[in-house]
C-alpha positions as CSV (number, residue, x, y, z in Angstrom):
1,X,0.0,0.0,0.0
2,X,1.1,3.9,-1.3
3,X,1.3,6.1,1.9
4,X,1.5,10.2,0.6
5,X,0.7,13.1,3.1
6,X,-0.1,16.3,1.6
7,X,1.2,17.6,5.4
8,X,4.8,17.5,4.1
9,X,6.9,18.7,1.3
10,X,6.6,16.4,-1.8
11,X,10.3,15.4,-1.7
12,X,9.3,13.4,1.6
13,X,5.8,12.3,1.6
14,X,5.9,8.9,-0.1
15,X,6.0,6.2,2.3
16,X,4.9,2.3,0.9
17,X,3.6,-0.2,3.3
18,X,2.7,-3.4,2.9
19,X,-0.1,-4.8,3.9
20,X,-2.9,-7.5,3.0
21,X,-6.6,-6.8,1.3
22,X,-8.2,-9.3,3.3
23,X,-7.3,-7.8,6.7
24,X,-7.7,-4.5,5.8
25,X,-11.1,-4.9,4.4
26,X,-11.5,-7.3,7.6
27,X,-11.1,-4.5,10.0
28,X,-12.5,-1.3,8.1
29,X,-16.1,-0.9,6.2
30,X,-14.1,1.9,4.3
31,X,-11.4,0.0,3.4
32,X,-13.8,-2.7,2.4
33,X,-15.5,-0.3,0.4
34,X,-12.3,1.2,-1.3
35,X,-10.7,-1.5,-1.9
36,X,-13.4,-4.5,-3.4
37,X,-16.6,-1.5,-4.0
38,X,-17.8,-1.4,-7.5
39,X,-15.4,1.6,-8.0
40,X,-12.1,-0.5,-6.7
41,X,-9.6,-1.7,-9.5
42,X,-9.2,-5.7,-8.5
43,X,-4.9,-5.2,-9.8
44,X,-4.9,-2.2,-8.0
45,X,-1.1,-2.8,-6.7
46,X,-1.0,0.2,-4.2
47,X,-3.4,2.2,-2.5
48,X,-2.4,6.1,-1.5
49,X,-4.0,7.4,1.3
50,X,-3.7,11.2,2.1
51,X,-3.5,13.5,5.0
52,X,-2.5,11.2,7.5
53,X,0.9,11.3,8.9
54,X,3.2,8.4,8.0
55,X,4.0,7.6,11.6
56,X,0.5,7.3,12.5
57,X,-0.6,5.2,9.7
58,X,2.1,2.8,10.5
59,X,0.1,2.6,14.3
60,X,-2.8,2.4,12.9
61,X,-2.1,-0.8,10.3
62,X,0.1,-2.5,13.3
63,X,-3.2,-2.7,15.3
64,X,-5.6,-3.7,12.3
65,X,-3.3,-6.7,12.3
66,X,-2.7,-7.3,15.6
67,X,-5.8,-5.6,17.8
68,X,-3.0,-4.3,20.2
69,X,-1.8,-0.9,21.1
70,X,1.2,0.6,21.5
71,X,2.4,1.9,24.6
72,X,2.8,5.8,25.1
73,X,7.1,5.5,25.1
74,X,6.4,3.6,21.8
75,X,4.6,6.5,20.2
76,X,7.4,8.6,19.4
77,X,8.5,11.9,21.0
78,X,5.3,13.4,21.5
79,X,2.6,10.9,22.8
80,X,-0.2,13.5,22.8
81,X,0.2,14.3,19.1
82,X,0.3,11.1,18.0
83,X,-3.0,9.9,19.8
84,X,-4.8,12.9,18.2
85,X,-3.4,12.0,14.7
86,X,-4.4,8.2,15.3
87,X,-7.6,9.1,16.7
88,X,-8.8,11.6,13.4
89,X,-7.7,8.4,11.6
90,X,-9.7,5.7,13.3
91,X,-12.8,8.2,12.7
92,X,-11.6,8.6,9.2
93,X,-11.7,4.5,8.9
94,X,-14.2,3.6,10.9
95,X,-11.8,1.3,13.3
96,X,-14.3,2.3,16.7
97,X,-12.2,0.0,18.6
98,X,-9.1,2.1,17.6
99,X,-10.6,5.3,18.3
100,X,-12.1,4.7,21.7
101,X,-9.0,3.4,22.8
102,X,-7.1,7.0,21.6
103,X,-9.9,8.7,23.3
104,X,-9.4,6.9,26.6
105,X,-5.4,7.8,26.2
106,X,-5.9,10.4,25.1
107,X,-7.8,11.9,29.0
108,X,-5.0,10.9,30.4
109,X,-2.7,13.6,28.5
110,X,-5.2,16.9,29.2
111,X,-3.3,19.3,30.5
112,X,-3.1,23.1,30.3
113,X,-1.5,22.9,27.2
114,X,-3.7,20.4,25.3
115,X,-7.3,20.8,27.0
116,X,-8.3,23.2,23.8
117,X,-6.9,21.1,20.9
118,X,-8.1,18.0,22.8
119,X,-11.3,19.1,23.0
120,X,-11.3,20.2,19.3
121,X,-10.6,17.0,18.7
122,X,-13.0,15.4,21.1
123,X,-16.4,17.6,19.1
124,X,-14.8,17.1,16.0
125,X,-14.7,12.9,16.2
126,X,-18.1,12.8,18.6
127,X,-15.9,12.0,21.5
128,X,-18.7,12.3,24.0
129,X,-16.5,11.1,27.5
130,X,-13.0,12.7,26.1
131,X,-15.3,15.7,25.7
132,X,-16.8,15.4,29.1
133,X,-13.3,15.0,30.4
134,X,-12.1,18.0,28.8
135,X,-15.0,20.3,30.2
136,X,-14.5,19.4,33.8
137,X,-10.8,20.3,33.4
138,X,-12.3,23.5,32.0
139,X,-14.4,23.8,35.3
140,X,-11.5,24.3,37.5
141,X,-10.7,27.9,37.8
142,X,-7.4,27.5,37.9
143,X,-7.2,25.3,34.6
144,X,-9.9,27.4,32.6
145,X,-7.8,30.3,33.6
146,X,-4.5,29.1,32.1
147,X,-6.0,27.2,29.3
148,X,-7.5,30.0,28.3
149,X,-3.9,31.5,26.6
150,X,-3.4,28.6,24.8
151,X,-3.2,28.5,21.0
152,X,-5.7,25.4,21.3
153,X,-8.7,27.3,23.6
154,X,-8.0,29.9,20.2
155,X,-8.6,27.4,17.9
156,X,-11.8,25.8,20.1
157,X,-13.3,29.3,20.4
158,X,-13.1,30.1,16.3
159,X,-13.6,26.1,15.2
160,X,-17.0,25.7,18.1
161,X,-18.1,29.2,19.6
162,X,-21.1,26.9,21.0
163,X,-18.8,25.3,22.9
164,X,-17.8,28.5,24.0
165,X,-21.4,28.9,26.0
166,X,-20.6,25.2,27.0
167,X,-17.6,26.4,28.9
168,X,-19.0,29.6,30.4
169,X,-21.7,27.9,32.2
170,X,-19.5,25.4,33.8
171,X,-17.0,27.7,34.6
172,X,-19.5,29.8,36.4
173,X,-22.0,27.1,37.7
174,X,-24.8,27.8,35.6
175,X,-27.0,24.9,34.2
């Protein structure tokens, strides 16, 4: 299978990995679809995939064929990044097992720092526990008050001002 990212500069965004039909199609409705649906080329050789990163593809095919997950040393230098990229992936291939398993890892990295982006993440992919998770951080003062400076709570405010509302009333105790 053709791995390209648009993410990175042409000269490094091929990656090949090679993997089986069968379990693909096994694991994932859309890869089912993609690759043996009535628009799918039977001697198609390679498949590319786009806009996800190479590193988390590579997770993401390791636990297709073996339902296991890495742990967070194993995930490279940032843990937290590479959960959110695996987790808009599972979405993006319907692998719920995959993704519930990111969102669970993924409560256990909020912080200051990642609370917005995580949360982002958390609407975007219908996240409802992750989400849940990341609004009681919110709730404590002290979080909500240095979260708020982050690029992350910027991007949450323009990306889901209803959200926004969410977050004031829990903030302030309101129902």
């Amino acid at each position: 299978m053709a791995f390209k990212s648009k993410q990175l500069p042409e000269e490094y965004y091929e990656s090949t990995f090679p993997a089986h039909r069968a379990v693909l199609a096994a694991r994932s409705q859309v890869f089912k679809a993609e690759l043996f649906g009535s628009m799918a080329d039977a001697t198609m050789s390679t498949v590319t995939v786009q806009d996800i990163e190479p590193a988390a593809f590579k997770v993401m095919l390791r636990f297709m064929y073996t339902d296991s997950f890495p742990a967070d040393k194993e995930l490279g230098n940032s843990p937290t990044d590479m959960l959110q990229h695996l987790l808009a992936a599972a979405d993006r291939y319907a692998l719920d097992r995959l993704k519930l398993i990111c969102s669970w890892k993924l409560i256990g990295h909020i912080s200051v720092d990642t609370v917005g982006s995580i949360l982002v993440l958390a609407e975007t992919y219908n996240c409802p526990e992750l989400k849940n998770k990341c609004l009681d951080f919110f709730g404590v003062e002290k979080n909500f008050k240095e979260a708020a400076f982050s690029d992350g709570f910027a991007i949450l405010l323009q990306k889901f001002p209803s959200l926004a509302a969410e977050l004031r009333r829990r903030v302030t105790g309101q129902s």
